[in-house]
N, CA, C and O atoms as a CHARMM CRD file, in Angstrom:
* protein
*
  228
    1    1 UNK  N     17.60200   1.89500  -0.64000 PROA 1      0.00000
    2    1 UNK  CA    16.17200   1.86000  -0.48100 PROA 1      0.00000
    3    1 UNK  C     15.53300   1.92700  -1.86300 PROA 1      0.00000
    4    1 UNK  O     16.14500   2.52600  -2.74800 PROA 1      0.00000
    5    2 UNK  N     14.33500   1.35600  -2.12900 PROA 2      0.00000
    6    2 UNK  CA    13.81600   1.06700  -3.23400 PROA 2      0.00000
    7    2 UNK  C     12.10900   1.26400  -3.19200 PROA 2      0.00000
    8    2 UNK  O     11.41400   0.57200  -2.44700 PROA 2      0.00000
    9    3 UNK  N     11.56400   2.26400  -4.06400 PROA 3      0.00000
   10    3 UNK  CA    10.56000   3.12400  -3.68800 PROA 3      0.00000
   11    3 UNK  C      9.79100   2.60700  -5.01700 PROA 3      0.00000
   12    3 UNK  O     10.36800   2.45700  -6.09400 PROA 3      0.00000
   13    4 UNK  N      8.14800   2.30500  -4.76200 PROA 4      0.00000
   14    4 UNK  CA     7.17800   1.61600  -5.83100 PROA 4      0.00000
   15    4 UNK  C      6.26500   2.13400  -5.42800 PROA 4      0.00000
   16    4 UNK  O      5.90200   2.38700  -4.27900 PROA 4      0.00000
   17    5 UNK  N      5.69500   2.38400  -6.72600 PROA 5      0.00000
   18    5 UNK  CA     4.20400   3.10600  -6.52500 PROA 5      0.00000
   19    5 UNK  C      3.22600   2.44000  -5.78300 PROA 5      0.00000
   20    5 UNK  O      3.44700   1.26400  -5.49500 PROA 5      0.00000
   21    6 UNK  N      2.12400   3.00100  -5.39600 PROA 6      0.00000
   22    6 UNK  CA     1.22000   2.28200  -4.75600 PROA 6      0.00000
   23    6 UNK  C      0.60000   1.25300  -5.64500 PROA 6      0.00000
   24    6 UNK  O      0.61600   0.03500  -5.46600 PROA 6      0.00000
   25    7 UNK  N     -0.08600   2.08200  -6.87900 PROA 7      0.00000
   26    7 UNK  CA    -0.63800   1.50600  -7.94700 PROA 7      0.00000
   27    7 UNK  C      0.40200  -0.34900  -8.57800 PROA 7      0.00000
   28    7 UNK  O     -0.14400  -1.41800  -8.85000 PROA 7      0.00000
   29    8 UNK  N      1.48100  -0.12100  -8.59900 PROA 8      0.00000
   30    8 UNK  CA     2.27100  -0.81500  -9.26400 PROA 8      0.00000
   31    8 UNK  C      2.48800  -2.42500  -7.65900 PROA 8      0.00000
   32    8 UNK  O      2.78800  -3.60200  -7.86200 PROA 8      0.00000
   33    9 UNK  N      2.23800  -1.86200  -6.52600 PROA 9      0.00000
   34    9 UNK  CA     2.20500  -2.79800  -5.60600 PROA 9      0.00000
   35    9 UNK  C      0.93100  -3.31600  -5.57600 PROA 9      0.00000
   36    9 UNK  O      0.86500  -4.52800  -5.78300 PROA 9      0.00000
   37   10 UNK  N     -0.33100  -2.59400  -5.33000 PROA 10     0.00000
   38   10 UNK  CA    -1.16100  -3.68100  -5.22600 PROA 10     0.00000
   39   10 UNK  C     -1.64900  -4.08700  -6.51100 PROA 10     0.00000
   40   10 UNK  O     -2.53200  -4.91300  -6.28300 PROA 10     0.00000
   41   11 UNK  N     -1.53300  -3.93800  -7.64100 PROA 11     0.00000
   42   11 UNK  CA    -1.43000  -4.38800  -8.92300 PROA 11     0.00000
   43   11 UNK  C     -1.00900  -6.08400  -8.75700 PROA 11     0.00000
   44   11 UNK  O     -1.50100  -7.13200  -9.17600 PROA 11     0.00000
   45   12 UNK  N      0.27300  -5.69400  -7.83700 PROA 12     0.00000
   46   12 UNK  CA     1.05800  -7.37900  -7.86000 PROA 12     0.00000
   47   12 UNK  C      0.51700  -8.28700  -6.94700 PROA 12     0.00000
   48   12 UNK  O      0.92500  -9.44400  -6.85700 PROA 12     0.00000
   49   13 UNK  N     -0.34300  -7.84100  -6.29400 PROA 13     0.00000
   50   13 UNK  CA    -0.96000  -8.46900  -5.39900 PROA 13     0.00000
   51   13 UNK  C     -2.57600  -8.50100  -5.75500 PROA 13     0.00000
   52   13 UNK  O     -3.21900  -9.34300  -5.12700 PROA 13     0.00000
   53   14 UNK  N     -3.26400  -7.71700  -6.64700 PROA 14     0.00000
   54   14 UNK  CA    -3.93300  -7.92900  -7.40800 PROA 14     0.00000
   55   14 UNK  C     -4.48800  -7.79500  -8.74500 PROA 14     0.00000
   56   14 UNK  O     -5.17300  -6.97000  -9.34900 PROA 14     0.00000
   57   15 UNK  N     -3.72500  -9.34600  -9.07300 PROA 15     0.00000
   58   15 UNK  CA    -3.46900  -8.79400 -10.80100 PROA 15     0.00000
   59   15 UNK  C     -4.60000  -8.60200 -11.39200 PROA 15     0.00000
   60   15 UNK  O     -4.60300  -7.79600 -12.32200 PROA 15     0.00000
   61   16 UNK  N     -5.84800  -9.27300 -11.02500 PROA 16     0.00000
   62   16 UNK  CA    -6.47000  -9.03800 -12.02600 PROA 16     0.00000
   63   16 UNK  C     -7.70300  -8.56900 -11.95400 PROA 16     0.00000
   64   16 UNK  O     -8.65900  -9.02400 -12.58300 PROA 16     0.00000
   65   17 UNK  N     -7.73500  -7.43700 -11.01700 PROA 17     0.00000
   66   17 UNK  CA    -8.31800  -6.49100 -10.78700 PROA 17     0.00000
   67   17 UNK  C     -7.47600  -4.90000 -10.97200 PROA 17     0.00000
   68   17 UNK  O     -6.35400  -4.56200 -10.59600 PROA 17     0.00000
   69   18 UNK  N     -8.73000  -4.00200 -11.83600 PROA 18     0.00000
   70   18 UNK  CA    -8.68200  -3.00200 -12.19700 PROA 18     0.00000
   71   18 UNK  C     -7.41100  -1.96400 -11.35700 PROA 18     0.00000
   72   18 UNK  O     -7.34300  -2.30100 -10.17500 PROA 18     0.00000
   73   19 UNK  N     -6.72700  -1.16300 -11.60000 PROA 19     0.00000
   74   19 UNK  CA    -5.80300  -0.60600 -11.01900 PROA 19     0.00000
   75   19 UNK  C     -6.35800   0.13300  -9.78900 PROA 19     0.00000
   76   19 UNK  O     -5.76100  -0.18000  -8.75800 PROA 19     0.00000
   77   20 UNK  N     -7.55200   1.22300  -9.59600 PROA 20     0.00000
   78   20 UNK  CA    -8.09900   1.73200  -8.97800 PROA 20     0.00000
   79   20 UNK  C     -8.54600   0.73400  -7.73300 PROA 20     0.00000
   80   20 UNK  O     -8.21900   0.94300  -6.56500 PROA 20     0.00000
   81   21 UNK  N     -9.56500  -0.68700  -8.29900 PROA 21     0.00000
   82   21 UNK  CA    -9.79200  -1.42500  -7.30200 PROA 21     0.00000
   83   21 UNK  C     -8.38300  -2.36100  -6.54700 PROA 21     0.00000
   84   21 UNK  O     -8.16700  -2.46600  -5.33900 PROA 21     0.00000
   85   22 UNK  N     -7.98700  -2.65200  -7.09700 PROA 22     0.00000
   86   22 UNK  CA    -6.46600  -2.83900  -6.81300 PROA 22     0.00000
   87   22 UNK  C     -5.76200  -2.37500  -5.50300 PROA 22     0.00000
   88   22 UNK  O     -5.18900  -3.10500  -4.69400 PROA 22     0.00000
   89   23 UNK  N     -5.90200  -1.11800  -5.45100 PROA 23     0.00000
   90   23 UNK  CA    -5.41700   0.32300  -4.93000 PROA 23     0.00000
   91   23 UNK  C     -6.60100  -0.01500  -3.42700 PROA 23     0.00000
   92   23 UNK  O     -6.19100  -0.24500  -2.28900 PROA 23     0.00000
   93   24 UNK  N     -7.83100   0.03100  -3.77000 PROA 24     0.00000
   94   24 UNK  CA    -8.78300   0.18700  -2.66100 PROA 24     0.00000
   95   24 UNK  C     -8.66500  -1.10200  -1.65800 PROA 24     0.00000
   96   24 UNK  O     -9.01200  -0.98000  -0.48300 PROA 24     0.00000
   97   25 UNK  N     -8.18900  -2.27300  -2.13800 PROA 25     0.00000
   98   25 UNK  CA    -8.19900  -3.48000  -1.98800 PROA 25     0.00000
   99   25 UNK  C     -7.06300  -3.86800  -0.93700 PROA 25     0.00000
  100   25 UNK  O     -7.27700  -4.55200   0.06400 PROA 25     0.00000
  101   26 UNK  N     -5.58400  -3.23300  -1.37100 PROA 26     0.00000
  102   26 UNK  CA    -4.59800  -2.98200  -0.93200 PROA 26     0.00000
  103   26 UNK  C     -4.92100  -1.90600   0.30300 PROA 26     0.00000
  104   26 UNK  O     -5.11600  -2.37100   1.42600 PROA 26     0.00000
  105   27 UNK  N     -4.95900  -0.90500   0.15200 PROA 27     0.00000
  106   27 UNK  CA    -5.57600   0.13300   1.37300 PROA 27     0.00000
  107   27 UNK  C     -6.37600  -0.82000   2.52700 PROA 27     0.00000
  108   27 UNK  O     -6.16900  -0.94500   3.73300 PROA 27     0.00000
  109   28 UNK  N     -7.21100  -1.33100   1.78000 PROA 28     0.00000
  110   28 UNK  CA    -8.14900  -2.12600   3.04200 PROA 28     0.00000
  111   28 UNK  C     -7.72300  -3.19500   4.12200 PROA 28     0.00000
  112   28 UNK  O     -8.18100  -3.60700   5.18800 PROA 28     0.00000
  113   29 UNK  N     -6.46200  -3.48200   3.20800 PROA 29     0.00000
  114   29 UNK  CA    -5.90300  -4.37700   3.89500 PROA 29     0.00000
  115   29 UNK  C     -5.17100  -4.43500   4.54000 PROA 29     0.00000
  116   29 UNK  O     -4.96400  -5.22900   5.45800 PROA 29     0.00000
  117   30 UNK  N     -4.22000  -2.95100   3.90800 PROA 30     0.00000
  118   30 UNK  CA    -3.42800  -2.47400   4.93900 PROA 30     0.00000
  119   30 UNK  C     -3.89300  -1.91300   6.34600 PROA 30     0.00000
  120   30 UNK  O     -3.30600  -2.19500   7.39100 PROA 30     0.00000
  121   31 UNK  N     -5.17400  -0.96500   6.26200 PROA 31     0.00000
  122   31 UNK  CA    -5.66900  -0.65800   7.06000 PROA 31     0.00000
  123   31 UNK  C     -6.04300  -1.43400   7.97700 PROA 31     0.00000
  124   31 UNK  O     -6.49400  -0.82200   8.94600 PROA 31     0.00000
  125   32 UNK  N     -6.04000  -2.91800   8.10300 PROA 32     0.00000
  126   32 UNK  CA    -7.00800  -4.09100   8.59900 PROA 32     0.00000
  127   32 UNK  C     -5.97000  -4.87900   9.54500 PROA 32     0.00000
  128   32 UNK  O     -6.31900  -5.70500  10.38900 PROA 32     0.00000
  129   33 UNK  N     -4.62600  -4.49500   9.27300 PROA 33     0.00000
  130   33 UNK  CA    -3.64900  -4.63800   9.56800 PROA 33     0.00000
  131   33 UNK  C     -2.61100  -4.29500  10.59800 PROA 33     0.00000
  132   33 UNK  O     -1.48800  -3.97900  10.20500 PROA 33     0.00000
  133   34 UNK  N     -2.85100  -4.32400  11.72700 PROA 34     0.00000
  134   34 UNK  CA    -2.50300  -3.09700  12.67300 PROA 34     0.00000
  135   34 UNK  C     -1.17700  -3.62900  12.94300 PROA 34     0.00000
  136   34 UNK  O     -0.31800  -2.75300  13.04000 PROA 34     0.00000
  137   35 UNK  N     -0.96900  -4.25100  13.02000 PROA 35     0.00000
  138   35 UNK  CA     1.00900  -4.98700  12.79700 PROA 35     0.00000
  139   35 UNK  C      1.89700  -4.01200  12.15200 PROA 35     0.00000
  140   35 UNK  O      2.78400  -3.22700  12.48700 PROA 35     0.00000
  141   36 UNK  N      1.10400  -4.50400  10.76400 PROA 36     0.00000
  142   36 UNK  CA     1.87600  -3.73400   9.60400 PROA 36     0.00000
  143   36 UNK  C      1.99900  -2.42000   9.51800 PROA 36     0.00000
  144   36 UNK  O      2.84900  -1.72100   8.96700 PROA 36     0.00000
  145   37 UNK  N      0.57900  -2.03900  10.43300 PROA 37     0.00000
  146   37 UNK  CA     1.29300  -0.44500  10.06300 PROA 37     0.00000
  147   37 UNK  C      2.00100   0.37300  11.26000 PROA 37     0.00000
  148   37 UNK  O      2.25600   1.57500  11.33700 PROA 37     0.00000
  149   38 UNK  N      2.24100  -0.71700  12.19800 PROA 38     0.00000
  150   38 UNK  CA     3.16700  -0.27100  13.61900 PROA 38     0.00000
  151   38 UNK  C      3.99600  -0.26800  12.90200 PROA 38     0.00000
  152   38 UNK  O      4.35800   0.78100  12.36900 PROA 38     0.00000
  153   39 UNK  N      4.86600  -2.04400  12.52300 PROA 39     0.00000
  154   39 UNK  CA     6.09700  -1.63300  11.81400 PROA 39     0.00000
  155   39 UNK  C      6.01500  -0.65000  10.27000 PROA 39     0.00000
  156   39 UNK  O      7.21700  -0.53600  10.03200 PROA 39     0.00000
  157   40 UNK  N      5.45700  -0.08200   9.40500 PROA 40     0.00000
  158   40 UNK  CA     5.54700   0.98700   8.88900 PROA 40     0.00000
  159   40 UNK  C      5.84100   2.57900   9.07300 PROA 40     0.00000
  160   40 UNK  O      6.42500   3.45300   8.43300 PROA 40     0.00000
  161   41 UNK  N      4.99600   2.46400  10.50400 PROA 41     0.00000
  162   41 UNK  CA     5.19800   3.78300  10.95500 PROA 41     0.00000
  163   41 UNK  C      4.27000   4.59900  10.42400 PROA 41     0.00000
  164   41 UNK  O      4.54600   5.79500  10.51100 PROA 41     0.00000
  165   42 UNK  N      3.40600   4.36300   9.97800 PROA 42     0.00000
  166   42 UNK  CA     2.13200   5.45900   9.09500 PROA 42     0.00000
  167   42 UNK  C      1.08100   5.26300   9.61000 PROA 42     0.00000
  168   42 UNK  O      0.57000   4.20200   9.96700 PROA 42     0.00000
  169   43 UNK  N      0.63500   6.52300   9.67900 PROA 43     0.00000
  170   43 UNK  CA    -0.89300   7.40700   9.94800 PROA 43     0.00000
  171   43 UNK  C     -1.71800   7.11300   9.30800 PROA 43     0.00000
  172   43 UNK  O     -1.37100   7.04100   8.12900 PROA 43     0.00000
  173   44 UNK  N     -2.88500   6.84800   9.51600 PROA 44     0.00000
  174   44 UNK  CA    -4.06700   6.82800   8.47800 PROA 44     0.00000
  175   44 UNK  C     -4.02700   8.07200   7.25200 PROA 44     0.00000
  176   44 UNK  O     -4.22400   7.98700   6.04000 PROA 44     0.00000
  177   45 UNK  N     -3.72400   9.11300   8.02000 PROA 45     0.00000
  178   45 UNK  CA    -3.66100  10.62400   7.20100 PROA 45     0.00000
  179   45 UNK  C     -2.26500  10.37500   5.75300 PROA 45     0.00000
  180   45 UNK  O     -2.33400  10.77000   4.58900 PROA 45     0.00000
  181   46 UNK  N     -1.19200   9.63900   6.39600 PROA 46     0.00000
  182   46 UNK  CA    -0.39000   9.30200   5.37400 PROA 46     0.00000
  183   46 UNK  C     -0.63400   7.96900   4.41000 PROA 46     0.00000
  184   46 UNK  O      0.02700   7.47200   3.49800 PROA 46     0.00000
  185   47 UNK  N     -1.45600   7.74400   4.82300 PROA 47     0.00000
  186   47 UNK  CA    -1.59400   6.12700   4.20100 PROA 47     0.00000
  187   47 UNK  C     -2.74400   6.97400   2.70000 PROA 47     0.00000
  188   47 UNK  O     -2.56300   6.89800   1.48500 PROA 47     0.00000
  189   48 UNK  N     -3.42700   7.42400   3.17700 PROA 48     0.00000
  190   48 UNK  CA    -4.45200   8.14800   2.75800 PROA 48     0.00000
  191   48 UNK  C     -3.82700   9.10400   1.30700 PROA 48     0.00000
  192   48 UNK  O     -4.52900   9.43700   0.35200 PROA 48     0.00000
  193   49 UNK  N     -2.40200   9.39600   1.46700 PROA 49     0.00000
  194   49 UNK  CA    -1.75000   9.92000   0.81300 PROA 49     0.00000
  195   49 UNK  C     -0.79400   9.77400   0.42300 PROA 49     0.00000
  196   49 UNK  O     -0.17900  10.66700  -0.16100 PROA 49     0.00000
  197   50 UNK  N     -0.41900   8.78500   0.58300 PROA 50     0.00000
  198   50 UNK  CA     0.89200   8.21000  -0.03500 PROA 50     0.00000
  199   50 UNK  C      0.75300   7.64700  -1.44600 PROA 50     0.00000
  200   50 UNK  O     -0.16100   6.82600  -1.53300 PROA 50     0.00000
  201   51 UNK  N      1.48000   7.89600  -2.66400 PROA 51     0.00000
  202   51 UNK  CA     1.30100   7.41400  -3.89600 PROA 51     0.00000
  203   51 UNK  C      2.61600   6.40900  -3.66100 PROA 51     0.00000
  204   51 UNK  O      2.35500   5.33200  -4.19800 PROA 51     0.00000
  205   52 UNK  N      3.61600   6.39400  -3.19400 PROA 52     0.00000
  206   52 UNK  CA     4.46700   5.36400  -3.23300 PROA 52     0.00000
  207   52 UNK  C      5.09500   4.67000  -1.89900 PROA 52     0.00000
  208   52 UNK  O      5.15600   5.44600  -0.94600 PROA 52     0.00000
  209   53 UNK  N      5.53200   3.46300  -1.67800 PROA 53     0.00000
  210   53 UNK  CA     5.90800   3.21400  -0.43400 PROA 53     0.00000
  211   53 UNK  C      7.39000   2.96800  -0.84100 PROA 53     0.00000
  212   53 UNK  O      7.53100   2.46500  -1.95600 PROA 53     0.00000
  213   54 UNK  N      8.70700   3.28000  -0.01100 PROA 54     0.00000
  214   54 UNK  CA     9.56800   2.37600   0.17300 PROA 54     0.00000
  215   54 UNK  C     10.02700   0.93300   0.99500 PROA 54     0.00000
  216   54 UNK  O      9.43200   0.52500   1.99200 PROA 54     0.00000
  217   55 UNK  N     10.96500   0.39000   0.49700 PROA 55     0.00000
  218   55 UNK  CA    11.67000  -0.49100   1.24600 PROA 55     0.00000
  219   55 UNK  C     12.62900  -0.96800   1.14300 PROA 55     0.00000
  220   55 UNK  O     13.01400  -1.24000   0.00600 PROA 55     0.00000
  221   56 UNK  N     13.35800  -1.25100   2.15900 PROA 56     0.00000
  222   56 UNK  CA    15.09400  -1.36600   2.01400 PROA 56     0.00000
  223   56 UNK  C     15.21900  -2.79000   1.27000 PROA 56     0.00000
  224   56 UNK  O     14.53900  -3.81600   1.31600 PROA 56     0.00000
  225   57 UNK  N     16.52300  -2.36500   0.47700 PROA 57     0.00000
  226   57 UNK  CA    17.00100  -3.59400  -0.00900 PROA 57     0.00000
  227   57 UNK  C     18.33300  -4.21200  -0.08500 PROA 57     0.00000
  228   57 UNK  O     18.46700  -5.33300  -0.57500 PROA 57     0.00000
């Protein structure tokens, strides 16, 4: 398993916006997302708090 910061993921998904907005951008989308966060398995309360996500590799 292979574990990346939050910051450093939506960074890659938005490069060229500020790290912070980046971060908010990513959140929103995840949140917007109700698929993704069945298969994730996370809570709003953890999403909310998570600085890094994993994923198998």
């Amino acid at each position: 398993m292979h574990a990346i910061y939050l910051t450093d993921l939506a960074l890659r998904y938005f490069p060229r916006s500020s790290a912070r907005s980046a971060v908010t951008q990513l959140r929103r989308w995840i949140n917007l997302n109700k698929d993704l966060q069945k298969k994730a398995g996370r809570t709003s309360l953890q999403e909310r708090t998570a600085h890094a996500y994993a994923f198998a590799t």
